[in-house]
C-alpha positions as CSV (number, residue, x, y, z in Angstrom):
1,X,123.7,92.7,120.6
2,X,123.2,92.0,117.0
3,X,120.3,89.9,117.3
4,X,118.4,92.3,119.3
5,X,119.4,95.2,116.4
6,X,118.4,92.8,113.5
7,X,115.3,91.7,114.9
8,X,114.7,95.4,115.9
9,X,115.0,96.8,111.9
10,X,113.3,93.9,110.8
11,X,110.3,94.5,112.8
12,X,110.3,98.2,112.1
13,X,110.7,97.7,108.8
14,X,107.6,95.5,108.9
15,X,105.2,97.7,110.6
16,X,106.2,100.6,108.0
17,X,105.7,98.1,105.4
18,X,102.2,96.9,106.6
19,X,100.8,100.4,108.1
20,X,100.4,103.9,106.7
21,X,101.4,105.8,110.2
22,X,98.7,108.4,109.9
23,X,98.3,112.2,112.7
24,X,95.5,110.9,114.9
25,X,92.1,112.0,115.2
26,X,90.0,114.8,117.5
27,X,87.0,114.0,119.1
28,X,85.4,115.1,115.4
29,X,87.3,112.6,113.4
30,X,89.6,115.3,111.8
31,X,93.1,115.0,112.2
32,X,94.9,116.6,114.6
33,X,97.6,118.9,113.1
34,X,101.3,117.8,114.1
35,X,103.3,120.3,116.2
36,X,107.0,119.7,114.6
37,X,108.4,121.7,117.5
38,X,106.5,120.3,120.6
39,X,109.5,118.6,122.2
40,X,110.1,118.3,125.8
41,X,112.3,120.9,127.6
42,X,115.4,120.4,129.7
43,X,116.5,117.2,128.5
44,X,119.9,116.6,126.9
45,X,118.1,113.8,124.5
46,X,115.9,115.7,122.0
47,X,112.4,113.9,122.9
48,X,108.9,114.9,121.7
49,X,106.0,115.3,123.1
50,X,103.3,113.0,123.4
51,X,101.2,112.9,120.6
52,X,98.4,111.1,118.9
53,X,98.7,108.7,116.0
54,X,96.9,106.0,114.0
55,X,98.4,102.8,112.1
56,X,96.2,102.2,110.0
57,X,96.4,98.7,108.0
58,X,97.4,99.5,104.0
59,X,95.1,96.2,102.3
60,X,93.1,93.3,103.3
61,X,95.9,91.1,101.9
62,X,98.6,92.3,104.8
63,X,95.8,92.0,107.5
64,X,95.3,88.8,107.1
65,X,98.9,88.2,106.9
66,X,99.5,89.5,110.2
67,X,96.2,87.5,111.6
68,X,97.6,84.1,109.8
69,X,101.5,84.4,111.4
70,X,99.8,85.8,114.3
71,X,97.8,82.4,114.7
72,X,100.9,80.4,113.8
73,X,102.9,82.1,116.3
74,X,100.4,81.0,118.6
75,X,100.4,77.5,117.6
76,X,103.8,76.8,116.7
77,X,105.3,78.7,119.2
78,X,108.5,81.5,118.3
79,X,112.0,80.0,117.4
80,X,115.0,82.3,117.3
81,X,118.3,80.3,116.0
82,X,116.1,77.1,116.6
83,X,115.4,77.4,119.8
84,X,111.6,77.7,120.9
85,X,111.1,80.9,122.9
86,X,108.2,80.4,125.7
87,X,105.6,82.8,125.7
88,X,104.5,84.5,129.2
């Protein structure tokens, strides 16, 4: 269970690192305001609605980051504990 957890924060802690999580946009390009209260009823788990968002890259220098591990990922293959990991 741990591994999953860790590998969990440390990718969520990436993509808040990388992106700005931005309200998404109407057919008009303006954003779309957030409803804070739009949650889905009857369920014991507070869950909200759907809504639309956009992660939008903070500088060049973290895109290509992502592109270059990307790329190795695909070459190298993934290794958790030093184990190679196949890809589907």
């Amino acid at each position: 269970m741990w591994l999953a957890e860790n590998s969990l924060f440390i990718t969520i802690s990436r993509i808040l690192w990388v992106f700005d999580i931005l309200p998404g946009l109407d057919e008009n390009g303006n954003e779309i305001k957030r409803d804070t209260e739009a949650y889905e009823p009857g369920l014991r788990l507070t869950s909200p609605k759907p809504f639309k968002a956009r992660f939008v890259m903070r500088n060049e220098e973290n895109r290509r980051m992502i592109i270059d591990e990307w790329n190795q990922a695909q070459n190298e293959g993934y290794k958790i504990l030093g184990d190679k990991v196949r890809i589907a």
